[in-house]
Wavefront OBJ file of the C-alpha trace (Angstrom):
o trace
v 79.108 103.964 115.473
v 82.151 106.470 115.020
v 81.939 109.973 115.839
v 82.433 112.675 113.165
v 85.818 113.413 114.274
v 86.719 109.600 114.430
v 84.900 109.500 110.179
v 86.715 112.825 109.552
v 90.120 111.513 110.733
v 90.214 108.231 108.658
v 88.634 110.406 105.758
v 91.744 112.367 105.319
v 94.178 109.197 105.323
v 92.429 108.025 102.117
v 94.205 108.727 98.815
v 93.244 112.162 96.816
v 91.178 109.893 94.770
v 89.397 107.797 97.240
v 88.349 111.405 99.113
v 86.962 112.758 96.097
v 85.244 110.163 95.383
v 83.307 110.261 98.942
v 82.781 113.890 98.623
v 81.074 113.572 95.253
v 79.037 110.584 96.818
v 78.236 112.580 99.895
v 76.956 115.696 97.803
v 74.629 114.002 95.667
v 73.168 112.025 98.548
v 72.285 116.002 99.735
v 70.973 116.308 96.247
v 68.593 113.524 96.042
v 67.229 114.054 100.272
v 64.198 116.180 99.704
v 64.910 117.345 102.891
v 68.385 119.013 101.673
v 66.654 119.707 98.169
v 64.378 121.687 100.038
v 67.306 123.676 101.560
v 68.016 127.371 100.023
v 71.719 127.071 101.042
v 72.326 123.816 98.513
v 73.710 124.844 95.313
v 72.630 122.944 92.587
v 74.540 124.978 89.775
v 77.329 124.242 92.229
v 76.868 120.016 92.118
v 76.318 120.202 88.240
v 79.703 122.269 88.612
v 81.482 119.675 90.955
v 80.555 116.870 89.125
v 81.242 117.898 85.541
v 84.502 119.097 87.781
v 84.723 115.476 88.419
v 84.354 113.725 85.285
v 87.075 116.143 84.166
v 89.235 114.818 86.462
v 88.345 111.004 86.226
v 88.993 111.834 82.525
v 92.052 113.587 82.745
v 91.416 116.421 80.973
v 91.432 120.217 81.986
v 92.246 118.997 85.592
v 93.525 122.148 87.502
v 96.258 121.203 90.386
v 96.534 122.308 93.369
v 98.047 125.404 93.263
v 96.218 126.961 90.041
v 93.553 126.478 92.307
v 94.039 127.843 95.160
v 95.762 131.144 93.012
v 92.320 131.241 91.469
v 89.962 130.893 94.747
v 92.513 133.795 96.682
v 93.289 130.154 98.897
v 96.779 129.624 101.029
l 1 2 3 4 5 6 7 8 9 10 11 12 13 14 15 16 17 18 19 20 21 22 23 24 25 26 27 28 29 30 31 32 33 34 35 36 37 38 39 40 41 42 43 44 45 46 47 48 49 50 51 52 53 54 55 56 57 58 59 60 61 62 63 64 65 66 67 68 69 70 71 72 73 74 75 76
């Protein structure tokens, strides 16, 4: 099996798309593992955010690039 660093690595060659795509898949795995349901620092306000986030940008609509967001988050 791959390390983290060797996942990690091929994770950022995917497209934008393809990496978003993972994320959201990877978050709501944390959502559904009691385990991680159980844990105080999961956010689940923050996955209804990230995926109605999501669908917006599937959809095309009120997708914020780049550089709105990181103006907005204080980010480089």
């Amino acid at each position: 099996m791959a390390s983290i660093a060797e996942i990690e690595k091929e994770l950022l060659q995917l497209s934008p798309s393809d990496r978003a795509r993972i994320a959201v898949a990877a978050w709501e795995s944390l959502a559904r593992d009691p385990a991680s349901a159980a844990d105080p620092t999961l956010d689940p306000d923050g996955l209804d955010l990230a995926q109605a986030r999501d669908a917006d940008l599937e959809s095309g609509t009120n997708a914020l690039g780049i550089e709105e967001f990181r103006r907005q988050t204080g980010g480089e």
